[in-house]
TORFI-981472 format. One record per residue: x, y, z of N, C-alpha, C, O in turn. Coordinates in Angstrom, 2 decimals, always signed. Layout:
N
@n_c1=X, n_c2=Y, n_c3=Z, ca_c1=X, ca_c2=Y, ca_c3=Z, c_c1=X, c_c2=Y, c_c3=Z, o_c1=X, o_c2=Y, o_c3=Z
...
This chain:
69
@n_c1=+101.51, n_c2=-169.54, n_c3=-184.22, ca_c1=+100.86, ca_c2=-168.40, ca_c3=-184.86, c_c1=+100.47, c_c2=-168.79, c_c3=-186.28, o_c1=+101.34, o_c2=-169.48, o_c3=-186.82
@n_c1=+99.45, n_c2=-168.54, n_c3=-186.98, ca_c1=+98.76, ca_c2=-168.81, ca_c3=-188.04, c_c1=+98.69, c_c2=-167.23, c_c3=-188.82, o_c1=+98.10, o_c2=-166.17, o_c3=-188.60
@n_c1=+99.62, n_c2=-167.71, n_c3=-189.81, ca_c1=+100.21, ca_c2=-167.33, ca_c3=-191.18, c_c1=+99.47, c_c2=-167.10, c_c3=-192.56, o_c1=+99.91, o_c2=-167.69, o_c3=-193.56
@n_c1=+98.49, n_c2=-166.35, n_c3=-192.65, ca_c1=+98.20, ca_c2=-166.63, ca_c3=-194.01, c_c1=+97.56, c_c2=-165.22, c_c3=-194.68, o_c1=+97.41, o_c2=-164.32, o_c3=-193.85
@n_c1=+97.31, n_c2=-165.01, n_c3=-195.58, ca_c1=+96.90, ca_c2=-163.79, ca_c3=-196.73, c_c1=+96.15, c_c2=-162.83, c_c3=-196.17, o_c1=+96.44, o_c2=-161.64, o_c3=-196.26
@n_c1=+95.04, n_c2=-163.33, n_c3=-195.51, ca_c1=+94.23, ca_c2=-162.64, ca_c3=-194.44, c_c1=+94.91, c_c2=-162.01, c_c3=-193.42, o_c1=+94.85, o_c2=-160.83, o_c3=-193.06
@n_c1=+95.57, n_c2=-162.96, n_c3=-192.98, ca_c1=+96.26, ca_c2=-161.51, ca_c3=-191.85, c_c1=+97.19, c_c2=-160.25, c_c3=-192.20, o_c1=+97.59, o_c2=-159.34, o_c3=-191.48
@n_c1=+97.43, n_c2=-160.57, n_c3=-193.87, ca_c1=+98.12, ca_c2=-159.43, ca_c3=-194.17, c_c1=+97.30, c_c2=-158.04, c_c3=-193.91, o_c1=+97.86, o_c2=-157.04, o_c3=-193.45
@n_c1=+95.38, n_c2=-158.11, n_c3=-194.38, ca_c1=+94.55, ca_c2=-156.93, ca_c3=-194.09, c_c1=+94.59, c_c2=-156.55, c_c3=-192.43, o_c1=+94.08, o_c2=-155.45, o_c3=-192.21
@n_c1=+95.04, n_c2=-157.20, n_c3=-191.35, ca_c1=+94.69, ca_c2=-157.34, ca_c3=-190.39, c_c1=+95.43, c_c2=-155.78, c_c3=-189.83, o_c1=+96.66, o_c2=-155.77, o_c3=-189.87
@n_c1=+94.72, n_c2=-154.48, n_c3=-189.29, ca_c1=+95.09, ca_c2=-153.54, ca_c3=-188.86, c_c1=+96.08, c_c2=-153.36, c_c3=-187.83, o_c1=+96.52, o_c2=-154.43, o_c3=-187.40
@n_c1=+96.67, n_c2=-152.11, n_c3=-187.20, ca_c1=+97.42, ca_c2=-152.06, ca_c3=-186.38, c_c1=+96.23, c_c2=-151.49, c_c3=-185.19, o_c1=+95.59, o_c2=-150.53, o_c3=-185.62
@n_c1=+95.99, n_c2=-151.76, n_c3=-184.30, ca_c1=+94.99, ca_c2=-150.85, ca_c3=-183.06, c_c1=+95.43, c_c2=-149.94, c_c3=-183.30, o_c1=+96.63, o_c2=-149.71, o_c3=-183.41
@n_c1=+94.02, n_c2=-148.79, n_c3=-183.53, ca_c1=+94.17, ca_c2=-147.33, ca_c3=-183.18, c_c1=+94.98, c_c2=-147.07, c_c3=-181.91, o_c1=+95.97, o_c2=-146.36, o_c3=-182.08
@n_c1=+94.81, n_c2=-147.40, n_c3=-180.99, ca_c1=+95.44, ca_c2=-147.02, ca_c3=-179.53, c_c1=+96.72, c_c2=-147.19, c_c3=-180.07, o_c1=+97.29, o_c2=-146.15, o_c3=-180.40
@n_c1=+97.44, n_c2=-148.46, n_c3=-180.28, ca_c1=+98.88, ca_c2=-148.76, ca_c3=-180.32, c_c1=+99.52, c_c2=-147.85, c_c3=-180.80, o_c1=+100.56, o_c2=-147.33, o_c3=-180.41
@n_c1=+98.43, n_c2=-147.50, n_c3=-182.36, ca_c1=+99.12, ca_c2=-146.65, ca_c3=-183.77, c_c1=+99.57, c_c2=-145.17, c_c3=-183.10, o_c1=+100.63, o_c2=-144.64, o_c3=-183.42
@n_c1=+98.50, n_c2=-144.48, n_c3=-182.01, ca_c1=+98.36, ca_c2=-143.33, ca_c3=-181.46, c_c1=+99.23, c_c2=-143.38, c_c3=-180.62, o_c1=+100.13, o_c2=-142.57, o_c3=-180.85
@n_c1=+99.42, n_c2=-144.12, n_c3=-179.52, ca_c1=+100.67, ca_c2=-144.04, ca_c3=-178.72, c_c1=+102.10, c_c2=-144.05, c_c3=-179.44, o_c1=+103.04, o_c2=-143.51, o_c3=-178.87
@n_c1=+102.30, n_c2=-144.68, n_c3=-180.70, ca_c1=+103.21, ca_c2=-144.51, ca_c3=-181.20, c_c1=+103.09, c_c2=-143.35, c_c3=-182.20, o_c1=+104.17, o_c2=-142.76, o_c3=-182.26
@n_c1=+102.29, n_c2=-142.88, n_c3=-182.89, ca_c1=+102.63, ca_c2=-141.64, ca_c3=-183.07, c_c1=+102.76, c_c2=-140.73, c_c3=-183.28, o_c1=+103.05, o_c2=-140.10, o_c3=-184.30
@n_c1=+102.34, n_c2=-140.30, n_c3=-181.33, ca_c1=+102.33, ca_c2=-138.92, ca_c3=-180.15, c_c1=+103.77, c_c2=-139.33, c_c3=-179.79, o_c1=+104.26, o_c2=-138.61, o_c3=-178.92
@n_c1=+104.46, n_c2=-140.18, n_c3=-180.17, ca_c1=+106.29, ca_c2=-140.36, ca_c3=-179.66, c_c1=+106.79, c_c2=-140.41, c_c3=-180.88, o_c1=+108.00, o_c2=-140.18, o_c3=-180.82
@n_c1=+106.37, n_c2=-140.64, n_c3=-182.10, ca_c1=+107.85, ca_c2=-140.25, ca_c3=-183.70, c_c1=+106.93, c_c2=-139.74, c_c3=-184.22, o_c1=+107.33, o_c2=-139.79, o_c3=-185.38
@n_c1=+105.73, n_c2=-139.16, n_c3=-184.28, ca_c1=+104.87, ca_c2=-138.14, ca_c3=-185.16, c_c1=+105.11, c_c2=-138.70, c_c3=-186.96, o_c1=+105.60, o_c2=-138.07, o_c3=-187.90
@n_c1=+104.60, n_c2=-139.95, n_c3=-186.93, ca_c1=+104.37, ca_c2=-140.13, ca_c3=-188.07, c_c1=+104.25, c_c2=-139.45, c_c3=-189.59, o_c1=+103.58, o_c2=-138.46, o_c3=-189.29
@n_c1=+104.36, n_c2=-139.39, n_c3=-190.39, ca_c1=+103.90, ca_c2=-138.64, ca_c3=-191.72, c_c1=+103.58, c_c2=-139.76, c_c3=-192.80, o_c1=+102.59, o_c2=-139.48, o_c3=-193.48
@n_c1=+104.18, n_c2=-140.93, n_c3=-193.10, ca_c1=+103.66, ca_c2=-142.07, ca_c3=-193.97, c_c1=+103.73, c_c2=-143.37, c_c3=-193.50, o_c1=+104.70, o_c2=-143.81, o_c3=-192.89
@n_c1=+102.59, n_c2=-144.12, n_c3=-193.81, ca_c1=+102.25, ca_c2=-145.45, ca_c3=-193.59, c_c1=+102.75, c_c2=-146.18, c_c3=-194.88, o_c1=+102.41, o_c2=-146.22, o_c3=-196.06
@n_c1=+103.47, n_c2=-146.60, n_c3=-194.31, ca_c1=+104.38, ca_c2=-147.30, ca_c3=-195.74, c_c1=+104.13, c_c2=-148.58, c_c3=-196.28, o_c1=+104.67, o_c2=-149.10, o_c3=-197.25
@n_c1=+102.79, n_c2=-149.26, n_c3=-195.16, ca_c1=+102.46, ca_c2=-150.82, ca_c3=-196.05, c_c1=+101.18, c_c2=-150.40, c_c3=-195.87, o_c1=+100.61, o_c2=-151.21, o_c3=-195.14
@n_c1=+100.49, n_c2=-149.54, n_c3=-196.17, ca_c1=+98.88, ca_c2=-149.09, ca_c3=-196.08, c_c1=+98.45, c_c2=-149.66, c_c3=-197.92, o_c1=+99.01, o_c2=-149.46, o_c3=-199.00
@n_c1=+97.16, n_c2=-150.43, n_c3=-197.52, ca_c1=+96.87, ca_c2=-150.41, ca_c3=-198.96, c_c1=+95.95, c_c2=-149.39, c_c3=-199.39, o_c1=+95.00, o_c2=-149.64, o_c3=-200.13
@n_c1=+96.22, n_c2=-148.19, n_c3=-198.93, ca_c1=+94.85, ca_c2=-147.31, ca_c3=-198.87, c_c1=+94.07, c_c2=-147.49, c_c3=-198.57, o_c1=+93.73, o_c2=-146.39, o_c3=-198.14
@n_c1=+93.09, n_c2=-148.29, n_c3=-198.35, ca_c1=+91.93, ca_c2=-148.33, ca_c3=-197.65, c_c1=+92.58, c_c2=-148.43, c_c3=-195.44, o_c1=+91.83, o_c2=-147.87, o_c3=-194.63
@n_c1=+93.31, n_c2=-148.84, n_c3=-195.13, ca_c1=+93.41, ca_c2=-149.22, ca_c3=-193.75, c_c1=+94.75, c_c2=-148.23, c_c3=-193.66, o_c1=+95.54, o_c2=-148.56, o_c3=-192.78
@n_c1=+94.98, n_c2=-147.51, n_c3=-194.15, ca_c1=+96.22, ca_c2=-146.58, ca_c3=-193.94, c_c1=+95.68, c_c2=-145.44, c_c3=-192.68, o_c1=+94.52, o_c2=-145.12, o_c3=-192.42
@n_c1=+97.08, n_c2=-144.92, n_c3=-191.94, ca_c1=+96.83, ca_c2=-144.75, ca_c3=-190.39, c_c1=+97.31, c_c2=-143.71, c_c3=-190.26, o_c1=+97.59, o_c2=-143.32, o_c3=-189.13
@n_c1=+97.59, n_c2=-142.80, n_c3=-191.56, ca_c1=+98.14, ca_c2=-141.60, ca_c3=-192.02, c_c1=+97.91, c_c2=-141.01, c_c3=-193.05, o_c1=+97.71, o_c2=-141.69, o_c3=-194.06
@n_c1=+97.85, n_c2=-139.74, n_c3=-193.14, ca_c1=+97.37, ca_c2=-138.83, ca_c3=-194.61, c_c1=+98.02, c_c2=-140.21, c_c3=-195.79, o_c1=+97.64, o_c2=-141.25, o_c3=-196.34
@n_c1=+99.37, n_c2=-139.23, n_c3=-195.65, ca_c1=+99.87, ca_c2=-140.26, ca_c3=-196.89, c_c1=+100.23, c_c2=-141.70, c_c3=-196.92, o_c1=+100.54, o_c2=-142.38, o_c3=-195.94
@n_c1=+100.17, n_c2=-142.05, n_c3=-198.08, ca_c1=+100.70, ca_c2=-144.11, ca_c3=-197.55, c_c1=+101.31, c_c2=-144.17, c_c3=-198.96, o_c1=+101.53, o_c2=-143.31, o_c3=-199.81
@n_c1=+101.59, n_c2=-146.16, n_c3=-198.85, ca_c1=+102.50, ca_c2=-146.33, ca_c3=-199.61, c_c1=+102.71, c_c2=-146.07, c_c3=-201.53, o_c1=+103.59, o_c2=-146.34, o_c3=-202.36
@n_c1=+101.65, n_c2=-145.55, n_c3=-201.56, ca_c1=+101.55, ca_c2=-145.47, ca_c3=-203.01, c_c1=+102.29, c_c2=-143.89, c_c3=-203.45, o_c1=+102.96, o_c2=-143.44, o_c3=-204.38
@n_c1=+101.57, n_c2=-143.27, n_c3=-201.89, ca_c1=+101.79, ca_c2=-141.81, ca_c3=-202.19, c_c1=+103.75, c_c2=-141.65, c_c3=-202.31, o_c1=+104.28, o_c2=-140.77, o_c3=-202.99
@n_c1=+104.56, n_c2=-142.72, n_c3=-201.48, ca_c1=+105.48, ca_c2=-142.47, ca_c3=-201.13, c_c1=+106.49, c_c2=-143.17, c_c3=-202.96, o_c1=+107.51, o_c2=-142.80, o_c3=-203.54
@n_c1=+105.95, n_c2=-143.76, n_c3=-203.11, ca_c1=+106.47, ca_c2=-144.10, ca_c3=-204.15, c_c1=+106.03, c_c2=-143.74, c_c3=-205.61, o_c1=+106.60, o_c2=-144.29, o_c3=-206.55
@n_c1=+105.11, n_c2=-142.92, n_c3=-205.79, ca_c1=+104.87, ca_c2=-141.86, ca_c3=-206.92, c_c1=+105.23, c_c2=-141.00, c_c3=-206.68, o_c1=+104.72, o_c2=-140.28, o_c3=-207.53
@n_c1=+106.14, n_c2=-140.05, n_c3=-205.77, ca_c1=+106.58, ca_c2=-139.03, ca_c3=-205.61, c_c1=+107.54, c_c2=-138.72, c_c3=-204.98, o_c1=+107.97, o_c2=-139.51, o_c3=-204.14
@n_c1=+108.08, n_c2=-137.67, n_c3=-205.16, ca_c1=+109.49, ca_c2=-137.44, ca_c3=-204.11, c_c1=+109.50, c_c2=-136.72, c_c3=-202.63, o_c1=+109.98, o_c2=-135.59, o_c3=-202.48
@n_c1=+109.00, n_c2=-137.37, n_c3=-201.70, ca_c1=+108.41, ca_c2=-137.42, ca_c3=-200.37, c_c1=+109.50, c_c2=-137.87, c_c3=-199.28, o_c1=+109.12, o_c2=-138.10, o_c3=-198.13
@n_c1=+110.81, n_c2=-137.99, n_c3=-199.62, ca_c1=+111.91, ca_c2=-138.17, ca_c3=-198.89, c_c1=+111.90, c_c2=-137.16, c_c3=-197.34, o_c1=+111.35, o_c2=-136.08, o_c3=-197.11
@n_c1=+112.47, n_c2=-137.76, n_c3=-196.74, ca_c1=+112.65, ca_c2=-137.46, ca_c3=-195.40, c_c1=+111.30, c_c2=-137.48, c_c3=-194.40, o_c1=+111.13, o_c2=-136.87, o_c3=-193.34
@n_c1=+110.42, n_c2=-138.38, n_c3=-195.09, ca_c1=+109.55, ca_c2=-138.52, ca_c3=-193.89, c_c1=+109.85, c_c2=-139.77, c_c3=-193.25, o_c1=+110.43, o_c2=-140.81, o_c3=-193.56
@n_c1=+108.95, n_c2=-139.09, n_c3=-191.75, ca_c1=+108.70, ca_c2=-140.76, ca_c3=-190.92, c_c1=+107.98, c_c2=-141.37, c_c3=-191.39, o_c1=+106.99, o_c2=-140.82, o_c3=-191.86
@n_c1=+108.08, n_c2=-142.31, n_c3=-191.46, ca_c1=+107.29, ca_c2=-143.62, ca_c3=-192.02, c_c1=+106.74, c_c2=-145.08, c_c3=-190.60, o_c1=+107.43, o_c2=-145.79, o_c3=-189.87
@n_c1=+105.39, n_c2=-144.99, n_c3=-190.77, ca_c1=+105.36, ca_c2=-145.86, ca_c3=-189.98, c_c1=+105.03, c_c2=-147.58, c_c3=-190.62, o_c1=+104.43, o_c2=-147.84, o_c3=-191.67
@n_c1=+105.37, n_c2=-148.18, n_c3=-190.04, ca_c1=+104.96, ca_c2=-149.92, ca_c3=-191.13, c_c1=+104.82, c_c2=-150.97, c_c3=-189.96, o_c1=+105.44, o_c2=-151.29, o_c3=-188.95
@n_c1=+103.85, n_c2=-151.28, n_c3=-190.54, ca_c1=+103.16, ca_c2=-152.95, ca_c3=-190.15, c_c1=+103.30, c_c2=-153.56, c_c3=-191.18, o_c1=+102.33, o_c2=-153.28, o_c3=-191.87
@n_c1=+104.24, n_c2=-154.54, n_c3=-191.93, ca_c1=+104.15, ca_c2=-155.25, ca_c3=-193.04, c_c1=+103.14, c_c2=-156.07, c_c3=-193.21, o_c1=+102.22, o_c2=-155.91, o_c3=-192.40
@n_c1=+103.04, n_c2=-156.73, n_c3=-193.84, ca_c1=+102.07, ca_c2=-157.91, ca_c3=-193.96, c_c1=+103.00, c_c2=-159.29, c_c3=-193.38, o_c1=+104.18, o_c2=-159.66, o_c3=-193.36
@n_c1=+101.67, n_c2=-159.76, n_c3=-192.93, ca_c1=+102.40, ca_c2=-161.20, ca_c3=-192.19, c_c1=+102.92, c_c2=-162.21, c_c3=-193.23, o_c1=+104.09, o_c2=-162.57, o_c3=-193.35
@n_c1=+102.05, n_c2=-162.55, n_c3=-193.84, ca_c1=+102.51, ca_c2=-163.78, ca_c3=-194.88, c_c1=+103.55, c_c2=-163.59, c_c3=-195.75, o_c1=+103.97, o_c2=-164.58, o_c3=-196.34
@n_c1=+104.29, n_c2=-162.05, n_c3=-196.06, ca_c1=+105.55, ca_c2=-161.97, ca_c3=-196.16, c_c1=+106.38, c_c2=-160.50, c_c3=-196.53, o_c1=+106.44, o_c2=-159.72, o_c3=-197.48
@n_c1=+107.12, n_c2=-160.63, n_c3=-194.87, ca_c1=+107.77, ca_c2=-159.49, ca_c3=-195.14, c_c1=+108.74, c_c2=-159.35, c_c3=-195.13, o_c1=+109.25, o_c2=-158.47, o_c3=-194.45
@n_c1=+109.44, n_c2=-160.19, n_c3=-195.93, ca_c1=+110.81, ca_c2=-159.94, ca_c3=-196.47, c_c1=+110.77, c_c2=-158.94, c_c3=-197.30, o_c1=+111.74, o_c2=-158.19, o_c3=-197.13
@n_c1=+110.02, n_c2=-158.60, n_c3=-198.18, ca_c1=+110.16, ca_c2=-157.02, ca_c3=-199.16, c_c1=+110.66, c_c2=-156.08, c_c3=-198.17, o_c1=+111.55, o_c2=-155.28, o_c3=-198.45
@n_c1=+110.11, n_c2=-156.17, n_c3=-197.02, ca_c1=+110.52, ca_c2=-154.91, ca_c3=-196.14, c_c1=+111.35, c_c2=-154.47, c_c3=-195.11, o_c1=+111.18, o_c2=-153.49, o_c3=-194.38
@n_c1=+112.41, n_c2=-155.37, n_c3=-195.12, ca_c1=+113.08, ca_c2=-155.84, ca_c3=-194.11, c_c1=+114.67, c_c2=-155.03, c_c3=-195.16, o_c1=+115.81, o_c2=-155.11, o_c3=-194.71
């Protein structure tokens, strides 16, 4: 598998994102850079404000997601 900066923009499929979630009903995309975010709110929104207790859905970025782990 090939690793690099670019695949961090690389989306989640609408279909996948939707089947997953119509089963945990999402509320924040937590590695959205705003522009490709897959939910009202995303990660900026979640961390300028006090937005606790939502679901959060995440696709990290490939080239490195240890921040999120």
């Amino acid at each position: 598998m090939r690793i690099d900066k670019e695949s961090d923009l690389w989306e989640t499929p609408q279909g996948l994102f939707d089947e997953l979630d119509q089963e945990f009903d999402f509320d924040i995309d937590l590695c959205s850079n705003g522009v490709n975010n897959k939910t009202h709110l995303f990660c900026s929104d979640y961390l300028q404000s006090d937005v606790g207790g939502l679901t959060g859905f995440m696709n990290p970025p490939y080239s490195n997601p240890l921040p999120f782990i």
